[in-house]
Predicted model as a PDB file, atoms N, CA, C, CB and O in Angstrom, pLDDT in the B-factor column:
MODEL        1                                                                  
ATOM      1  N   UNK A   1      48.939-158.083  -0.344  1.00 87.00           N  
ATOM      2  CA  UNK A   1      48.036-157.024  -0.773  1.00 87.00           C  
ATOM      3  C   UNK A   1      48.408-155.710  -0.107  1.00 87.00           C  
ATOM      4  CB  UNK A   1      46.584-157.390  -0.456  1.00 87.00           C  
ATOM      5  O   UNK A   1      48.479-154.652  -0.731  1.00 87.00           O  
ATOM      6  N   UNK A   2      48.708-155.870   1.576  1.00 89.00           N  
ATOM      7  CA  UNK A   2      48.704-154.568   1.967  1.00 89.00           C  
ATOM      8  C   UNK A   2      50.330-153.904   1.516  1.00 89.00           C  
ATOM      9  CB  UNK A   2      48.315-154.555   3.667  1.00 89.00           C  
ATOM     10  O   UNK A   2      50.361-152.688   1.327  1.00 89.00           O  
ATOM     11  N   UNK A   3      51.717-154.739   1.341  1.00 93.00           N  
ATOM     12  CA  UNK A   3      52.496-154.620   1.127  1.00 93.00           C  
ATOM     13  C   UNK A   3      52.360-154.102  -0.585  1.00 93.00           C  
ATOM     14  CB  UNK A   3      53.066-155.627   1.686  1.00 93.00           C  
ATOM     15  O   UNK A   3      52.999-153.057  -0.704  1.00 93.00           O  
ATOM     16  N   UNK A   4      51.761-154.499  -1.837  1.00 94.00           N  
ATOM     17  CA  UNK A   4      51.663-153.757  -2.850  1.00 94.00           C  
ATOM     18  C   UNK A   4      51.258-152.445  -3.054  1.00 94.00           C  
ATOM     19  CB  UNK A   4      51.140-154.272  -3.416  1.00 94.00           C  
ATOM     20  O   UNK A   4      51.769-151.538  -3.712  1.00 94.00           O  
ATOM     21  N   UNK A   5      49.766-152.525  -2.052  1.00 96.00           N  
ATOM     22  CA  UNK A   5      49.716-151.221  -2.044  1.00 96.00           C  
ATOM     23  C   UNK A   5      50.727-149.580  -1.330  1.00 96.00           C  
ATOM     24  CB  UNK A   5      48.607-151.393  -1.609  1.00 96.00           C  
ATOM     25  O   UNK A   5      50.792-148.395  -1.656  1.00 96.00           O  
ATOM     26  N   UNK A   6      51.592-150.806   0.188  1.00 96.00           N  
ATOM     27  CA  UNK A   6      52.412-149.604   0.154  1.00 96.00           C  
ATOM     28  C   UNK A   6      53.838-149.258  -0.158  1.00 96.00           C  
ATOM     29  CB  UNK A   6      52.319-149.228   1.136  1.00 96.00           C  
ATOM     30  O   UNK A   6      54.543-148.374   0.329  1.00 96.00           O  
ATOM     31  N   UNK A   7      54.149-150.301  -1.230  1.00 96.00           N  
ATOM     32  CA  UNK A   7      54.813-149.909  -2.266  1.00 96.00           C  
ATOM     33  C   UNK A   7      54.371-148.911  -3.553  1.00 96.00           C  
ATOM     34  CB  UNK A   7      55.121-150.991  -2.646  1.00 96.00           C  
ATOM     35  O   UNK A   7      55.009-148.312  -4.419  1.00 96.00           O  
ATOM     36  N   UNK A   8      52.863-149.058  -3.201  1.00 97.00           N  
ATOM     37  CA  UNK A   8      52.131-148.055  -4.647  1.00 97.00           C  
ATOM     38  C   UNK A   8      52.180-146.297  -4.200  1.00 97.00           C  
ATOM     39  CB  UNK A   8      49.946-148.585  -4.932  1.00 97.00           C  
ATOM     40  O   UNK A   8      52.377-145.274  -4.856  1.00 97.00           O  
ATOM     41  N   UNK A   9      51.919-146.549  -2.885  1.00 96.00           N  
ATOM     42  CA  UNK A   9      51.741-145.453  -2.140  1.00 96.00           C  
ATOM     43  C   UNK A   9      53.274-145.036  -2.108  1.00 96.00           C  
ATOM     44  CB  UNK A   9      50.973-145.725  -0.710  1.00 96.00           C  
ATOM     45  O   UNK A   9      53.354-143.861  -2.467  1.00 96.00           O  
ATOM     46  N   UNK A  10      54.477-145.553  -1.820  1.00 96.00           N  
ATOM     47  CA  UNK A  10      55.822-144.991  -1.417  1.00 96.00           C  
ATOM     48  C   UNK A  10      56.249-144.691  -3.280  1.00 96.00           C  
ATOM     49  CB  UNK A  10      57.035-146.393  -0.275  1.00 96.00           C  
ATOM     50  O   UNK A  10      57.013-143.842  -3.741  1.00 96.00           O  
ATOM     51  N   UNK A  11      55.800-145.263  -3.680  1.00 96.00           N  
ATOM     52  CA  UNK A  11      56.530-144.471  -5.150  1.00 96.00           C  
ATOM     53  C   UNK A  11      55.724-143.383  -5.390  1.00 96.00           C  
ATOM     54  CB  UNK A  11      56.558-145.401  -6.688  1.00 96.00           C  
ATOM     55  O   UNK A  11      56.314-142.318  -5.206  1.00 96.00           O  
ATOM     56  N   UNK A  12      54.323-143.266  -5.815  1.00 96.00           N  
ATOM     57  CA  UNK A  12      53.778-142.162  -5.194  1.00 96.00           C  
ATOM     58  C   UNK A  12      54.280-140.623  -4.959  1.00 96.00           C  
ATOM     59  CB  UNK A  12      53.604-142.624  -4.157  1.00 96.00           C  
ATOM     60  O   UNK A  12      54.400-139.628  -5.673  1.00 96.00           O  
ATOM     61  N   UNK A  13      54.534-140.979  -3.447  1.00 96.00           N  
ATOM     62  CA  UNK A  13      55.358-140.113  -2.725  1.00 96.00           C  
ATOM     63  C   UNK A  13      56.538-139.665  -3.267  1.00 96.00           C  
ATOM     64  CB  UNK A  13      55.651-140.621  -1.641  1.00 96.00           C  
ATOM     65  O   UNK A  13      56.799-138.462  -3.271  1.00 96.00           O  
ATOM     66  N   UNK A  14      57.445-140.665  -3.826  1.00 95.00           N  
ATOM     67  CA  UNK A  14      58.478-140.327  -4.481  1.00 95.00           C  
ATOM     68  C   UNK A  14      58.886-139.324  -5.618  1.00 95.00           C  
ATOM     69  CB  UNK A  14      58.686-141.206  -4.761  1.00 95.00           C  
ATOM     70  O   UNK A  14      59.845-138.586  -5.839  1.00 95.00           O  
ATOM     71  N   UNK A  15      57.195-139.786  -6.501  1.00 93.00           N  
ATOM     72  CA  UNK A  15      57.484-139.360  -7.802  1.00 93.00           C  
ATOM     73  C   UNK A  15      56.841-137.571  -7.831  1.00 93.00           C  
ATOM     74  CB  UNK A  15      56.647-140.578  -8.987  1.00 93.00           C  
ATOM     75  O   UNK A  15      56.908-136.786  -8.777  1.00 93.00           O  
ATOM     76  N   UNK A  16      56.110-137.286  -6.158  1.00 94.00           N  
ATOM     77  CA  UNK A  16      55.846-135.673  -5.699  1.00 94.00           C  
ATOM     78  C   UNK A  16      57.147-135.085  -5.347  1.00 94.00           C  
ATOM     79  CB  UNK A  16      54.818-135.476  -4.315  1.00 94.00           C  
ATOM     80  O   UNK A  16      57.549-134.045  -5.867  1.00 94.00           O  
ATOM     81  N   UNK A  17      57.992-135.932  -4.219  1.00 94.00           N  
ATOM     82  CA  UNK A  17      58.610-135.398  -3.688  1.00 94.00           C  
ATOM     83  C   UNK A  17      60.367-134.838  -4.343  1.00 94.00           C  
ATOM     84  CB  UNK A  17      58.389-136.177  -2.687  1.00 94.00           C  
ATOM     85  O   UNK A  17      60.991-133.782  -4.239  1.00 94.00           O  
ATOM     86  N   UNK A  18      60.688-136.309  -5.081  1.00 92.00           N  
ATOM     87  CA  UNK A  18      61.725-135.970  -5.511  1.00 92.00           C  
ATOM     88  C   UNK A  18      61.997-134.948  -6.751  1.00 92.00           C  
ATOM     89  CB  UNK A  18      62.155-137.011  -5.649  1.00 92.00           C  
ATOM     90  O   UNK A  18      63.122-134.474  -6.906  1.00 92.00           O  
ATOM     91  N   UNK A  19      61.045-134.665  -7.527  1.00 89.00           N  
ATOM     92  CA  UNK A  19      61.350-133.363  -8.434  1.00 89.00           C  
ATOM     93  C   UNK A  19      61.587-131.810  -7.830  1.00 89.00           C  
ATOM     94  CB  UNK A  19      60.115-133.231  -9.372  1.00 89.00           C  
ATOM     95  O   UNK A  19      62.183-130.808  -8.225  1.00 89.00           O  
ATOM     96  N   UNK A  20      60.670-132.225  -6.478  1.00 91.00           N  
ATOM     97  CA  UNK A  20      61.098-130.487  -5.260  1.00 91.00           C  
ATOM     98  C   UNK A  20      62.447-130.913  -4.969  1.00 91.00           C  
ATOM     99  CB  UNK A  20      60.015-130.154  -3.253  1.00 91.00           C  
ATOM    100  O   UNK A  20      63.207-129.971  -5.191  1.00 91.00           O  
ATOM    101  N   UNK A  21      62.982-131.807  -4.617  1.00 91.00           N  
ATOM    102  CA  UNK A  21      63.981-131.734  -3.996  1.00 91.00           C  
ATOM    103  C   UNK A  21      65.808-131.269  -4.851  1.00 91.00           C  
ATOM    104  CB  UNK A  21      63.765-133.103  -3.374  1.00 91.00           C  
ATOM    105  O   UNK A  21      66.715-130.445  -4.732  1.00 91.00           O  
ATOM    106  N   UNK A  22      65.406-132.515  -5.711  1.00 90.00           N  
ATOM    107  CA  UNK A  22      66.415-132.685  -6.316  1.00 90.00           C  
ATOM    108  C   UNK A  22      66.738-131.462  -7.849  1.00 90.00           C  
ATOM    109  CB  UNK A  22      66.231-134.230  -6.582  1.00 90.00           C  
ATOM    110  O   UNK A  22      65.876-131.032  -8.616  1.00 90.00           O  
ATOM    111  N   UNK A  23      68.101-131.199  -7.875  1.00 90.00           N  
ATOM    112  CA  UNK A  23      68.418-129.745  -9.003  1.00 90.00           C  
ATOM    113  C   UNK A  23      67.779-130.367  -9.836  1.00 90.00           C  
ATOM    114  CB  UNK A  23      70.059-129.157  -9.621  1.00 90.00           C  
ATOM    115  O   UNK A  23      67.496-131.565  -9.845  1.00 90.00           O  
ATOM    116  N   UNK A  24      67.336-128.940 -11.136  1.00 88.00           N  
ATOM    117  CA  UNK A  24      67.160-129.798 -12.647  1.00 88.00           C  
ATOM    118  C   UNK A  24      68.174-130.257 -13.242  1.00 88.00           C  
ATOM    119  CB  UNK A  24      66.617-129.084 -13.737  1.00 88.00           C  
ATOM    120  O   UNK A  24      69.212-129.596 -13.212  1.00 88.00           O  
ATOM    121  N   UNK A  25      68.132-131.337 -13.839  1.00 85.00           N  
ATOM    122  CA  UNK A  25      68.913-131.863 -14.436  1.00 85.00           C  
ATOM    123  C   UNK A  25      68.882-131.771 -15.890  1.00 85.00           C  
ATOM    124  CB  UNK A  25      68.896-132.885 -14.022  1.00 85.00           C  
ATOM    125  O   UNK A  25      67.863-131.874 -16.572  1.00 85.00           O  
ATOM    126  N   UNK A  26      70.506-131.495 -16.483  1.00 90.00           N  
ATOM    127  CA  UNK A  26      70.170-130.839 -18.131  1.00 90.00           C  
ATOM    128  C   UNK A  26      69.370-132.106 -18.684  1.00 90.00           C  
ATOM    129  CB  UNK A  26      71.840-130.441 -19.322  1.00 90.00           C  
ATOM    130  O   UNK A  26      68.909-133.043 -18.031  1.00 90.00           O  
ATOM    131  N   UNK A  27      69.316-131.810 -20.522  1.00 86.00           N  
ATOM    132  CA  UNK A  27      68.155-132.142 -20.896  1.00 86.00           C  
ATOM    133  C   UNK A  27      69.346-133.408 -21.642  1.00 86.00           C  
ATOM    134  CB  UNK A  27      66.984-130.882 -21.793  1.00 86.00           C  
ATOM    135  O   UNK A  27      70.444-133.018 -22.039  1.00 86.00           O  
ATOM    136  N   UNK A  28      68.962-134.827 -21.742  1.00 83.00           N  
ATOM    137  CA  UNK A  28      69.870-135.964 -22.708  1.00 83.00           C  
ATOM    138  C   UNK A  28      70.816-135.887 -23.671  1.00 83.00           C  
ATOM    139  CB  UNK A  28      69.192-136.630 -23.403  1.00 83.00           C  
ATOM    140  O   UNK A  28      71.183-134.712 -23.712  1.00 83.00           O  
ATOM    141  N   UNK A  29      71.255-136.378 -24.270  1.00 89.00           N  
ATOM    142  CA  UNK A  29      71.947-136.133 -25.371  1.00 89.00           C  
ATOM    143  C   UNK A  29      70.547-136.430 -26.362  1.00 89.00           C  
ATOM    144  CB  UNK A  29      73.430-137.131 -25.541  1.00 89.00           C  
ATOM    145  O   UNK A  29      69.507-137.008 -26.044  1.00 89.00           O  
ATOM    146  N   UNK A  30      70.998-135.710 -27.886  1.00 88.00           N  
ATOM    147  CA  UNK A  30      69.852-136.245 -28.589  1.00 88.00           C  
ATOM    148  C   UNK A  30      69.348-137.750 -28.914  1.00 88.00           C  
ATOM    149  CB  UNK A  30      69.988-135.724 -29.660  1.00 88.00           C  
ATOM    150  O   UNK A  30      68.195-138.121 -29.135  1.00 88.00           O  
ATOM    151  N   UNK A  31      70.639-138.571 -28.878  1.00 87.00           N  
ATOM    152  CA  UNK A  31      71.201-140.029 -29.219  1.00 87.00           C  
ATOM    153  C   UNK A  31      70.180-140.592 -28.402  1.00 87.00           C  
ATOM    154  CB  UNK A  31      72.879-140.487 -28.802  1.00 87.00           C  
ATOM    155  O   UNK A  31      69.275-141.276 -28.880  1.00 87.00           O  
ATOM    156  N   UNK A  32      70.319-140.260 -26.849  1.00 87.00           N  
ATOM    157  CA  UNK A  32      69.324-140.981 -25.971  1.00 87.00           C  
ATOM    158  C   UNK A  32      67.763-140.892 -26.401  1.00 87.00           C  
ATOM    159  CB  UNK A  32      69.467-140.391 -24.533  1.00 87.00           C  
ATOM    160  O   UNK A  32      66.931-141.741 -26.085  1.00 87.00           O  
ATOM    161  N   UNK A  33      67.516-139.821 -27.112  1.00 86.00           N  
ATOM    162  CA  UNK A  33      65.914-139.380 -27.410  1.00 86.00           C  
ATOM    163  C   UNK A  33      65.802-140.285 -28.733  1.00 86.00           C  
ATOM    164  CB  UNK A  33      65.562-137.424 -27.737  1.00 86.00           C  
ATOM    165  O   UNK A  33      64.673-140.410 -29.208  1.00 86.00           O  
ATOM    166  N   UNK A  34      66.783-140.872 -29.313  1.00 91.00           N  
ATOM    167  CA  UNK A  34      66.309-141.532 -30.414  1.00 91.00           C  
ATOM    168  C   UNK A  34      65.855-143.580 -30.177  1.00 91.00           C  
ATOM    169  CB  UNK A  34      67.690-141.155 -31.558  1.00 91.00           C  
ATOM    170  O   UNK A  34      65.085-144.324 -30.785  1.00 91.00           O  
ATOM    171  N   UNK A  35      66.581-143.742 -29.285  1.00 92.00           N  
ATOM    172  CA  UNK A  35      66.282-145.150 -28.232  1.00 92.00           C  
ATOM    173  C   UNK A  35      64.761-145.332 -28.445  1.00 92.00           C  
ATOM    174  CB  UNK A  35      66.649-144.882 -26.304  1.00 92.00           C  
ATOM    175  O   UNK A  35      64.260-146.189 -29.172  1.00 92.00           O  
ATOM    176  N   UNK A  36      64.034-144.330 -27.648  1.00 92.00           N  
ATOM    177  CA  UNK A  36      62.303-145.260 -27.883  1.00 92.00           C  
ATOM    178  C   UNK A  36      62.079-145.227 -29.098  1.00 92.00           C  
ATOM    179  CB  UNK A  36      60.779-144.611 -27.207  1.00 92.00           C  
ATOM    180  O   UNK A  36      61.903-146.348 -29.577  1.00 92.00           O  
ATOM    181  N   UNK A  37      61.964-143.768 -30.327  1.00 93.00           N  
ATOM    182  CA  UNK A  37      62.010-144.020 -31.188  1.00 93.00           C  
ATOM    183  C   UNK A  37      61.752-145.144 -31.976  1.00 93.00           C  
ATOM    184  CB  UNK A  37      62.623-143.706 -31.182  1.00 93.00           C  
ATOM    185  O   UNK A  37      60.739-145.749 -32.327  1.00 93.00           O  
ATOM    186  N   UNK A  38      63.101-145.266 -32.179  1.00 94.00           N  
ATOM    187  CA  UNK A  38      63.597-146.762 -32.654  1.00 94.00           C  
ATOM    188  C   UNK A  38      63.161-148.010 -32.336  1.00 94.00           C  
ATOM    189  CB  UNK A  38      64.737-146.966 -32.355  1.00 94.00           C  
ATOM    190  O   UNK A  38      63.268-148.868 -33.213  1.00 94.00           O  
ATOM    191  N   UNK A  39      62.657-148.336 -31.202  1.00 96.00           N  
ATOM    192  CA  UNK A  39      62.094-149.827 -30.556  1.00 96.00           C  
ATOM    193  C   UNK A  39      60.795-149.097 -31.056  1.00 96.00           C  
ATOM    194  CB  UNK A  39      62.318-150.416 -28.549  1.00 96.00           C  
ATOM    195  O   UNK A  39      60.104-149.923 -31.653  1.00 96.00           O  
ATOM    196  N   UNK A  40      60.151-147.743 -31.034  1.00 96.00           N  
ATOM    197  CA  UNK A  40      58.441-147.985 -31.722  1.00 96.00           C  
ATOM    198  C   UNK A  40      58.856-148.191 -33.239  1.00 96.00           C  
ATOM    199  CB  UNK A  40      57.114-146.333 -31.557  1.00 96.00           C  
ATOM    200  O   UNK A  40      58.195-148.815 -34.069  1.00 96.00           O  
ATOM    201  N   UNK A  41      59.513-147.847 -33.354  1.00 96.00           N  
ATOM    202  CA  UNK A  41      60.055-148.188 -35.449  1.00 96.00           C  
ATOM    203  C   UNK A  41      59.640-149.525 -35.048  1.00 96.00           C  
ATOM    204  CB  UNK A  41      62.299-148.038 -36.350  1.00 96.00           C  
ATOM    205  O   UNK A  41      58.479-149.915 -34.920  1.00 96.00           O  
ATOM    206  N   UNK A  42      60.746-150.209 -34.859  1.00 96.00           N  
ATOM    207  CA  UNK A  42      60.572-152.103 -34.577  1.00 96.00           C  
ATOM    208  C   UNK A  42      59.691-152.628 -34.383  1.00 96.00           C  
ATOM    209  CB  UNK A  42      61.076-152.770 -33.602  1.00 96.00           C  
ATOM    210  O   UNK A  42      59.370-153.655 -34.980  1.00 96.00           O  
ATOM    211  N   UNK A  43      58.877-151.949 -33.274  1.00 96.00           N  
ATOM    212  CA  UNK A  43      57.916-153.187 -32.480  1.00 96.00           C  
ATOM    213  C   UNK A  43      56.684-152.514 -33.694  1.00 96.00           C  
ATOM    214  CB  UNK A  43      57.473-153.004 -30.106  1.00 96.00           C  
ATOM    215  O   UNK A  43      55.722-153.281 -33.646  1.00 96.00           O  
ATOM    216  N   UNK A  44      56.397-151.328 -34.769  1.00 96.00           N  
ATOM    217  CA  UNK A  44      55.637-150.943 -35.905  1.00 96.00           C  
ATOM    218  C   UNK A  44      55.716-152.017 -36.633  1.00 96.00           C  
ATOM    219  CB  UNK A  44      56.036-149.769 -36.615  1.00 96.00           C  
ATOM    220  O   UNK A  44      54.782-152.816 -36.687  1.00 96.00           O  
ATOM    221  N   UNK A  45      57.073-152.210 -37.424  1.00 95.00           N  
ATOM    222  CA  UNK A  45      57.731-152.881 -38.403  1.00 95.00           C  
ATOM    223  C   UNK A  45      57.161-154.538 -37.679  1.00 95.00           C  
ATOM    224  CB  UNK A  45      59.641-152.414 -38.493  1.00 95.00           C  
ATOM    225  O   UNK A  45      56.172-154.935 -38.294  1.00 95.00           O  
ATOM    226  N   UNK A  46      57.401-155.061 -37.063  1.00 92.00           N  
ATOM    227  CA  UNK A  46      56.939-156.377 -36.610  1.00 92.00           C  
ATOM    228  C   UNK A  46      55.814-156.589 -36.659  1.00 92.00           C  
ATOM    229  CB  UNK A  46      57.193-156.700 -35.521  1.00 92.00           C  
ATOM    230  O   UNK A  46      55.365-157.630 -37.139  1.00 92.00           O  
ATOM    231  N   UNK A  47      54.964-155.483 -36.084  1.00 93.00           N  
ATOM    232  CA  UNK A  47      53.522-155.860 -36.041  1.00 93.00           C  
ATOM    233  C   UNK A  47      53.207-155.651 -37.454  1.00 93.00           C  
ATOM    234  CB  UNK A  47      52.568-154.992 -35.009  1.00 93.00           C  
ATOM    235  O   UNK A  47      52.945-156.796 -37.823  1.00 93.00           O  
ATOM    236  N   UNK A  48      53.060-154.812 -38.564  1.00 92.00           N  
ATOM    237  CA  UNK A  48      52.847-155.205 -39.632  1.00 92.00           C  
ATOM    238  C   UNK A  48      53.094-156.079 -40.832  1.00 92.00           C  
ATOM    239  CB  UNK A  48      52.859-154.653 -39.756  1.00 92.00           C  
ATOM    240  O   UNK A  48      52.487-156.389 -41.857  1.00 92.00           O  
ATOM    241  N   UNK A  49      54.439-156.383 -40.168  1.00 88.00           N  
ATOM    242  CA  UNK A  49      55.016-157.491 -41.512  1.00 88.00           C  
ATOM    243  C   UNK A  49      54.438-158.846 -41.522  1.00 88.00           C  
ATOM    244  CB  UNK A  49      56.712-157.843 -41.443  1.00 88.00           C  
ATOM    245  O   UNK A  49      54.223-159.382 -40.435  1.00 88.00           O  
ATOM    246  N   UNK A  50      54.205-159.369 -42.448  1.00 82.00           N  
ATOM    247  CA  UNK A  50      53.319-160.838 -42.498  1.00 82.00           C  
ATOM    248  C   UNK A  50      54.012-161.867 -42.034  1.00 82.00           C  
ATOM    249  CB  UNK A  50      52.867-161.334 -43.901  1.00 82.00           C  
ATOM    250  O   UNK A  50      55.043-162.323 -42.529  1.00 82.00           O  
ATOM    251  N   UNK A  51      53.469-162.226 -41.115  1.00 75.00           N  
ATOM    252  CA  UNK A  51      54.503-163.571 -40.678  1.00 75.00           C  
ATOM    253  C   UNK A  51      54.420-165.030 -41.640  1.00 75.00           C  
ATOM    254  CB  UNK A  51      54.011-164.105 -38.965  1.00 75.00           C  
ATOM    255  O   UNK A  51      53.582-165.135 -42.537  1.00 75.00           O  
ATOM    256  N   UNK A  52      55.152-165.840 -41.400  1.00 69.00           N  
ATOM    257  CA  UNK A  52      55.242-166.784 -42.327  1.00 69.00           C  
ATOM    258  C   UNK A  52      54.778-168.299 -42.127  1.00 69.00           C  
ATOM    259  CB  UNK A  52      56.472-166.741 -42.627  1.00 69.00           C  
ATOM    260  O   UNK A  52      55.394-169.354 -42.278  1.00 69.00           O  
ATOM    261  N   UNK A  53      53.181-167.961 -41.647  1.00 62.00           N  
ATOM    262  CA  UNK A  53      52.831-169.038 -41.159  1.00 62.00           C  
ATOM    263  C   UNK A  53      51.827-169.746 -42.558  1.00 62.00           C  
ATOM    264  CB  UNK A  53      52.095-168.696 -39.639  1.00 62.00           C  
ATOM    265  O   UNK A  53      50.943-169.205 -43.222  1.00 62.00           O  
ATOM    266  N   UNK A  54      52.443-171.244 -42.646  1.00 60.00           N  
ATOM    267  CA  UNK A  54      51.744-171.843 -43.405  1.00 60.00           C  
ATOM    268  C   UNK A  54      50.105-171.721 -43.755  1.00 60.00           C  
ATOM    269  CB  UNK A  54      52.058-172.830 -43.025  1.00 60.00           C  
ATOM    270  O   UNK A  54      49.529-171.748 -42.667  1.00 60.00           O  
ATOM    271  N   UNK A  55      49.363-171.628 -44.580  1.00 59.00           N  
ATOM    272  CA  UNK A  55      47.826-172.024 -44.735  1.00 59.00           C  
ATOM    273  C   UNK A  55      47.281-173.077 -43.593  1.00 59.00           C  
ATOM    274  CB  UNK A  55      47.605-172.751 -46.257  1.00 59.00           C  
ATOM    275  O   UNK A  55      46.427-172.900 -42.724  1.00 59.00           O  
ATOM    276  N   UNK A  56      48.072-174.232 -43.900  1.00 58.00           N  
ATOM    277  CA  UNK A  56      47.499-175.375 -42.653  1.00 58.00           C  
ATOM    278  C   UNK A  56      47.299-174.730 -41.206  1.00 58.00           C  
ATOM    279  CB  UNK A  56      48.716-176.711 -42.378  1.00 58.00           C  
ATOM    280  O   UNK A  56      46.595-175.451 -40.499  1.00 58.00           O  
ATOM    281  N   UNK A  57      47.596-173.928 -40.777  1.00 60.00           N  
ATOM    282  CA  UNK A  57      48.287-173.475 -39.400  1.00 60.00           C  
ATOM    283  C   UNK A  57      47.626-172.569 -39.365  1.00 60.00           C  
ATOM    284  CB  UNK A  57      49.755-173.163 -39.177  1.00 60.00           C  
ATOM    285  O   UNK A  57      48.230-171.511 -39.189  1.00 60.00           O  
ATOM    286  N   UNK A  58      45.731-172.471 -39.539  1.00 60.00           N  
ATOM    287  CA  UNK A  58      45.381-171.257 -39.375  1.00 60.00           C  
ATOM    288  C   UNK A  58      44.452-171.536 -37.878  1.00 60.00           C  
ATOM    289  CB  UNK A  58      44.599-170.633 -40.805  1.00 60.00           C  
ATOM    290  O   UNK A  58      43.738-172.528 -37.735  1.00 60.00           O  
ATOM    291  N   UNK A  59      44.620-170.494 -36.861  1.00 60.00           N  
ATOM    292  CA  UNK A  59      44.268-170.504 -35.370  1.00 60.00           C  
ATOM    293  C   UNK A  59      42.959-169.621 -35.705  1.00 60.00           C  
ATOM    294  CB  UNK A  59      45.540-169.781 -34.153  1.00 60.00           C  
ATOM    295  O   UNK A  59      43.077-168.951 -36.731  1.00 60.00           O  
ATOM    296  N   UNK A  60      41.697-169.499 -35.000  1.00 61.00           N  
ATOM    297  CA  UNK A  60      40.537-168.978 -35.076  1.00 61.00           C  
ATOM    298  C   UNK A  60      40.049-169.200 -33.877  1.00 61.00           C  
ATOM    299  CB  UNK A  60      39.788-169.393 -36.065  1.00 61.00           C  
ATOM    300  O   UNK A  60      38.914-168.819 -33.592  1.00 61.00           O  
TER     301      UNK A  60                                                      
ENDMDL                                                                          
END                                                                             
C-alpha cells in the first residue's frame, strides 16, 4: 500500500517536473497521430458488429 502510493506520488512529480526541464520536442509525424485513431475505428467496429452467437446461447 505504502509502496503504491509512492510510486503514485513519484510519477506525479515526474509528470510536473519533467516538461520544465526537458526542450520541446517537435510535434509527430502525422502517421503516428493516425495509430489511436485507428484502434478507436476497431475497437467502434467490434463493439457494434453482431456477434455470432447462436439463439441457444442466450446469457441474462
Amino acid at each position: 500500500m505504502v509502496l503504491s502510493v509512492f510510486v503514485l506520488a513519484a510519477v506525479a512529480v515526474s509528470m510536473i517536473v519533467l516538461p520544465l526541464v526537458l526542450p520541446p520536442l517537435p510535434p509527430p509525424p502525422l502517421v503516428f497521430l493516425f495509430f489511436p485513431v485507428g484502434i478507436m475505428a476497431a475497437l467502434l467496429l467490434l463493439a457494434f458488429s453482431p456477434s455470432d452467437v447462436g439463439a441457444g446461447n442466450v446469457f441474462v
